[in-house]
Structures are given as structure tokens and as C-alpha cells.
N, C-alpha and C positions, 0 to 999 in steps of 0.2 A: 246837349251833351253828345260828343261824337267818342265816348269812350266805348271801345268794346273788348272783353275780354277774350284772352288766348286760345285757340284751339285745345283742346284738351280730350282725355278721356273721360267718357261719361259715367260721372259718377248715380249709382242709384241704387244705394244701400238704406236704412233704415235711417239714415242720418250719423255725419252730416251730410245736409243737400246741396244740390247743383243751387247759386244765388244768381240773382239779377243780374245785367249790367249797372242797373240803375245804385243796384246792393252796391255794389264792388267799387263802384266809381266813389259812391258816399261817405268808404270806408275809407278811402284815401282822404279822407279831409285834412288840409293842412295842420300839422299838430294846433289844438287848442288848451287853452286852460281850463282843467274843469270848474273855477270860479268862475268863468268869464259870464258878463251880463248874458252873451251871444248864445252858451251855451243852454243855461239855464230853460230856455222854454221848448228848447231840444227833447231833454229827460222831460219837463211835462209832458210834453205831449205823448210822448211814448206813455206814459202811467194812463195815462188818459183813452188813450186808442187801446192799453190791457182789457181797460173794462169791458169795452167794445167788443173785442173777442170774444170776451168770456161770459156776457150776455150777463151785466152787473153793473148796478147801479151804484152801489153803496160799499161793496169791498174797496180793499185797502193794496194794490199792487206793489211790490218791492223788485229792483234790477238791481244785480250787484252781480261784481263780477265773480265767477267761478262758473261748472258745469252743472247741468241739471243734477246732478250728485248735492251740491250743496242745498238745494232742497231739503234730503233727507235731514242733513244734518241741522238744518232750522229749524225741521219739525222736532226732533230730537231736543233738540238744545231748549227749546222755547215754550213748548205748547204741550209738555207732559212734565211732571215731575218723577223724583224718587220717591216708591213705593206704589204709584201707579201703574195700569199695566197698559199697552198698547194690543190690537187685535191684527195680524196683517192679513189678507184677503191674496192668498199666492196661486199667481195663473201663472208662475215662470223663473226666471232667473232674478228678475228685480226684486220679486217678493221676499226672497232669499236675501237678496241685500240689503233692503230696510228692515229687512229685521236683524241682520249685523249692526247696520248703521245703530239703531235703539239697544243693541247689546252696549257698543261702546260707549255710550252714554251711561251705562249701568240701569237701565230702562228694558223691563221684561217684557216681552211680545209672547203669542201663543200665536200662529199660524195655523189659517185656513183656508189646506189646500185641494186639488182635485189631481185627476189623473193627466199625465205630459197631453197638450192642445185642450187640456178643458179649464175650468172656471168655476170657483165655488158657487152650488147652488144658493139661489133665496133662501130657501127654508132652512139651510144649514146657517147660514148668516144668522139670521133671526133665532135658531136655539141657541147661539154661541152669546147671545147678547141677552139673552135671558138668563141664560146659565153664569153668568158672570159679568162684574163690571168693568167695562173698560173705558181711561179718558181719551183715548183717538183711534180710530179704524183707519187701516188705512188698503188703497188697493191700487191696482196699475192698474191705469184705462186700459192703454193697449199698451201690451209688454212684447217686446221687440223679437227675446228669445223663441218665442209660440207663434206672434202675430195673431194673438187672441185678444181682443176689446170686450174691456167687460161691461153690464151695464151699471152706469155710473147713476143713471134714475133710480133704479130700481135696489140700488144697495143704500140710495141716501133715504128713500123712501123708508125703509125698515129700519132703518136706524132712528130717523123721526120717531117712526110709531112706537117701537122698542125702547129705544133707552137716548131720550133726545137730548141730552146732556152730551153726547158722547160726540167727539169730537169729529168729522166728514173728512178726510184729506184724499186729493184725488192724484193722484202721479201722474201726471198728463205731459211727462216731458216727449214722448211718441203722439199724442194726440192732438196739442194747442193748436190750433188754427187746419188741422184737417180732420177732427170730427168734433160734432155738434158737444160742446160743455156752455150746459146754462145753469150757473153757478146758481145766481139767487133764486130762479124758480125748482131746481131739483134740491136745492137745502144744500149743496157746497159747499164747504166751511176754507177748502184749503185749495188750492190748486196750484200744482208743483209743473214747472217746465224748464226751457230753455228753449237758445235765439237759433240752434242748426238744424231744425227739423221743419216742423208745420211753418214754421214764423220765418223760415230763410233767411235766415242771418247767418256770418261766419261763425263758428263755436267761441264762446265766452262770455255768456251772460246769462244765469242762475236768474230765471224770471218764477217769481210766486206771487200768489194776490190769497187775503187774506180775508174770510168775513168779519164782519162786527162782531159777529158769537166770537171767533178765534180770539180777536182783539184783545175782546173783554178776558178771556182766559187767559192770558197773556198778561193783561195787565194786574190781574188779580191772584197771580203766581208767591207764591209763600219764599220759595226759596229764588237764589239769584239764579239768572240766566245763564249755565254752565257752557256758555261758550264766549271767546271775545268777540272775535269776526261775527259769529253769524248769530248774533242778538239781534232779533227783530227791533229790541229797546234803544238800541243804538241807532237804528238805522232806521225808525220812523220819522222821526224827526227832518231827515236828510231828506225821503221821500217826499214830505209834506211843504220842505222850501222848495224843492226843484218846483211840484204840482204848482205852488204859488209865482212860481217865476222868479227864484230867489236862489241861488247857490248855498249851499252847507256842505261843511267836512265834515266826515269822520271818515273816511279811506277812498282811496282815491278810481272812481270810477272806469273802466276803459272808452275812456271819450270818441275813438275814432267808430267804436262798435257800437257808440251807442248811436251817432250817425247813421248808419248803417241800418239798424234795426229804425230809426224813423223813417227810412226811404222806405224799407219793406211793411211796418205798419201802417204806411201809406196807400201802400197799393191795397193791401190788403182791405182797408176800412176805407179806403174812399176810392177806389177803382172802378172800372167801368165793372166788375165781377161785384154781384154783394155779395157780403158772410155764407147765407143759405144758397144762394146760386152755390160757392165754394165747397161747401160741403157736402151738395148733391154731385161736382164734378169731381170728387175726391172721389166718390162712391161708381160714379160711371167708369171712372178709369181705374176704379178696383176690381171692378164686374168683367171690364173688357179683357184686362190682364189674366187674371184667376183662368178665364175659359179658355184663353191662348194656353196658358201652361197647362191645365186640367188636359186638353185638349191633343195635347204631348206626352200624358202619361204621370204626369206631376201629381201627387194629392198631396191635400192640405193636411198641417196640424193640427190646425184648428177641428179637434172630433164634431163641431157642427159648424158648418160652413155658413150659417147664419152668425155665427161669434166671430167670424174672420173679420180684424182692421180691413183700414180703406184706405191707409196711408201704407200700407206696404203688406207682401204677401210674404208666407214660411211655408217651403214645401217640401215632401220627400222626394227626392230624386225618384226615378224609376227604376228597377232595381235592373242593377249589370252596370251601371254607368255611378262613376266615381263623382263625388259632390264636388275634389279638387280640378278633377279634368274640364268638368263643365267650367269651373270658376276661371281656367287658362284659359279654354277656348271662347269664353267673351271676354277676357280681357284680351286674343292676339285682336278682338275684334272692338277694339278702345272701349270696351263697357265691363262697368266694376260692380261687381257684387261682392254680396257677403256670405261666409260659410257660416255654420252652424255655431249657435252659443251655449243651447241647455246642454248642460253636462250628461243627460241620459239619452240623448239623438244626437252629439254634436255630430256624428260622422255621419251622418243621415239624413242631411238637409241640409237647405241653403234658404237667403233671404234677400230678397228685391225691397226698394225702396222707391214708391210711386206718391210722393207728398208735398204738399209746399210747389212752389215755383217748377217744377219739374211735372206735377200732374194739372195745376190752372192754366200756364202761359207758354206751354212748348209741346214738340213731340217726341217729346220722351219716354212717352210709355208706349206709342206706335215702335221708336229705335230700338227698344227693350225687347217688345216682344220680336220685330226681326230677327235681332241678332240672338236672342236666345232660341228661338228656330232653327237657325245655322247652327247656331255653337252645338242643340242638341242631335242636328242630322249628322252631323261632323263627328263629335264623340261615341253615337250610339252606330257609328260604321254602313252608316246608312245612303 
């Protein structure tokens, strides 16, 4: 392959990430047919290298095209009925939106949440599921707005021992493939992503994998699936030809991405890097970053810097310097960040994205922190 892509500004936001060449070159595949016999062991194997990620034997992965958004709306649609209620577990701005997402469905949520950079405790998990039944919990591994990672053991843990009927879903569209999700040994039921973050694909591919428990609740649903698109019913089937080497319709795939996303589930599951190597150098290059900015006067959101993700950091600026002037002065210096999302700090902070292909295979997080060095000697008149 002597492709290589254009000179550009570096991108290192929470997602989407900087991709491959290998990515980019794969996306270009000559238009193909998504019937084609060619195509067909493409998408398996992609279903197949989900499991790999996601440290699963026996779930049930589904790719379809739309944004890690469409998640919500299949848990919604699929895996709760009316008059059930859902529990959402709110460390941020997402949590706020699956539990719209479940309003629009006509599907009641109660949220539990904590204070801006914190994460509902264990023990309040565990009275909310006493105190009441609910058929899915649901929580953000790491929600992008706070850059808080919750732990996903230790909420599926309590829901086991509490009320094990109740439904596991884990929002992992910030976490897939740059923090550790071992679906079948922590009790997993759901896990929600997409192809622009950890997995380094271009944005467009709603990736979820499903346990056997989900399946069976799913298939044992009283009322119909109140969605058309995003029926899991509809779209198992499809799953289960491609996984066999067999092409099926029912809507029509984006085939050039999903190329794309086989070159990068490639590197990723068969690379000279394994999974755990991966997610230990997620973690080195969040440790290194954190103390460059800490280092400059930056604190975290995250009220315990033990809960801060590894795939990207949230900081308060240092006060006297504007979160927009830093944001100019690394982009005159070609690196893109992102401003503030929660609506109670938006002007108060800013967000780096150290995930996926930009913290394994480059030095991206070394260019980072340079230039936000400069950018802050520069702004703060120094």
C-alpha cells in the first residue's frame, strides 16, 4: 500500500479520531455490492473480531449504519416495554440524553446522579434497586462531557446480586476498544458504541453486541418492537447471514466503512499490540498527558482523579485564561481540541482526546502536550 493521507490539522478531541492510513486507504474500496459473495465475509468477520474486543464468547454483535446515538434508541425501542421503567446511572450530559432518548419512546427513567465530575456511588445503585424495579440500568462507561469512567464491574456486580433480572447496558461509545469491557465475565448484558472513537473508523457505524439474557428479553417481548430501523428483530437475522458468509437485506449497509472498520479491527485483534498491552498504553498516555496539563495549572473534572477516563482528559482551565483563546492558540498551531459540553462548566473547561490510533500507533499525545504548552505560555502572557 503506498497510500498515505494529507497533511492536516491534528485532530484530538474525544472523538472522532485521527484514523489509519491503512483505515483510509480501505475506505476507498471500489464501490461494492452489499450482496456481493466478496463482501459477505467482510461483515463477518468484523462481528467476530466485536467479540474479541469485548472479551465475549457468546454475545450477539449488531453494525448498522447510524451514530453511537442509535444505540440508545435500540435499547429504547427493543429491550423495555410500556409500563416498565428504566434506571439511568448520570455521570454527565449523556446520561441526560438516554434518558430523553427512553422519554421519547414513552418509556419512564428515574436518574441517578452525583455532583458535576462525580459518579453515582455503589451503595446508592444498590438502594435504588431495592427500592424499586427496574427492567434496564443503564450508565456511561466514560461520558465525554466530565471525562469520568464509571465502574462498569462494580455497577453490573450489584445489579447481579440486587435484582438479576434487570437488564446491564453499558454506553461504551467513549470507551470500546480503549478501556478494558469484559462483557461476559462482569455480567454485560448490552454494550452500546460506535466506529470514530476507540475502534478508529470514520463516524458511521452504530456498533452494539448483545448478551443471551438481552436476546432472550427481546425475544420474549409481549408487545411489537416500536421501532422500524432499529429492531434488533429485524436485524438479527442479517447479522447471523453475514457471521455465516451469506449476504441478507433488510437495509442497506454502508459497505465502503465497513471495510474500513475491518482494516482497523485488524490491527487492533491481530496486531503486533494485544487488547491488554492496548489498554495499558491507553492508560500510560493518560497518566503522561494528565501531569503535563496538571502540571500547567489545569485540574481535573473528574472530583477523583482515580475515576478520570484514559481515552481522553476534561480540565478546568486555570483561571485568567479563556477556554476559547487556548482553543485558537492550538488550533494557529494545527491541533484541535474541544470546548466544554455540560451545561453547568460549559465555559470552564476544555476536552482532549488521547484514544484509538492516535494513543497505540503515533505521537500524538507527545504533539499534544507541546503544543498545548505553547498555546498555554502564549495565552497566559507568559
Amino acid at each position: 500500500m503506498s497510500f498515505k493521507q494529507e497533511s492536516h490539522k491534528l485532530l484530538v478531541i474525544p472523538g472522532p479520531v485521527e484514523c489509519s492510513d491503512e483505515v483510509l486507504y480501505a475506505n476507498a474500496h471500489p464501490s461494492m455490492s452489499h450482496v456481493s459473495p466478496a463482501f459477505a465475509p467482510v461483515f463477518g468477520y468484523c462481528l467476530r473480531a466485536l467479540r474479541k474486543v469485548l472479551y465475549t464468547e457468546t454475545a450477539q454483535p449488531f453494525i448498522i449504519a447510524g451514530s453511537g446515538t442509535l444505540g440508545w434508541d435500540l435499547v429504547a425501542a427493543n429491550l423495555i416495554e410500556s409500563g416498565e421503567k428504566a434506571l439511568v446511572l448520570n455521570s454527565g450530559y449523556f446520561g441526560d440524553a438516554f434518558a430523553d432518548c427512553f422519554e421519547a419512546y414513552g418509556i419512564k427513567s428515574d436518574q441517578l446522579g452525583a455532583p458535576v465530575g462525580g459518579r453515582p456511588a455503589l451503595a446508592d445503585v444498590e438502594a435504588a434497586l431495592k427500592k424499586e424495579k427496574y427492567a434496564v440500568l443503564t450508565f456511561t462507561h466514560v461520558d465525554t462531557s466530565t471525562g469520568v469512567l464509571s465502574d462498569a464491574k462494580g455497577i453490573a456486580e450489584v445489579v447481579k446480586r440486587v435484582s438479576p433480572s434487570t437488564i446491564v447496558v453499558l454506553d461504551g461509545v467513549c470507551s470500546v476498544a480503549s478501556e478494558e469491557i469484559r462483557m461476559d465475565d462482569w455480567g454485560i448484558d448490552v454494550v452500546i458504541g460506535a466506529s470514530q472513537k476507540g475502534l478508529s473508523t470514520p463516524p458511521g457505524l452504530s456498533v452494539t453486541c448483545l448478551s443471551q439474557k438481552a436476546l432472550k428479553v427481546l425475544e420474549n417481548r409481549k408487545t411489537p418492537v416500536s421501532s422500524y430501523f432499529a429492531s434488533y428483530k429485524r436485524w438479527l437475522p442479517i447479522m447471523q447471514a453475514y457471521e455465516a458468509g451469506t449476504a441478507a437485506y433488510f437495509a442497506t449497509p454502508p459497505v465502503n466503512l465497513i471495510y474500513a472498520f475491518e482494516a482497523s479491527l485488524k490491527i487492533i485483534t491481530e496486531g503486533p499490540v494485544s487488547l491488554s498491552q492496548r489498554f495499558q498504553i491507553h492508560r500510560d498516555q493518560s497518566a503522561k498527558f494528565k501531569a503535563a496539563a496538571l502540571a500547567l495549572g489545569f485540574t481535573h473534572v473528574a472530583t477523583d482523579p482515580s475515576t478520570a477516563a484514559n481515552g481522553m482528559t476534561a480540565v478546568y482551565v486555570p483561571e485568567g485564561i479563556a477556554p476559547a483563546a487556548l482553543i485558537g492558540a492550538l488550533g494557529k498551531r494545527d491541533i484541535v481540541i474541544a470546548g466544554g459540553l455540560h451545561k453547568d462548566i460549559k465555559t470552564k473547561y476544555i476536552r482532549f482526546g488521547h484514544l484509538g490510533h492516535s494513543a497505540v500507533s503515533t505521537d500524538h499525545v507527545d504533539q499534544l502536550i507541546a503544543g498545548l504548552q505553547a498555546a498555554h505560555k502564549e495565552v497566559a502572557g507568559q
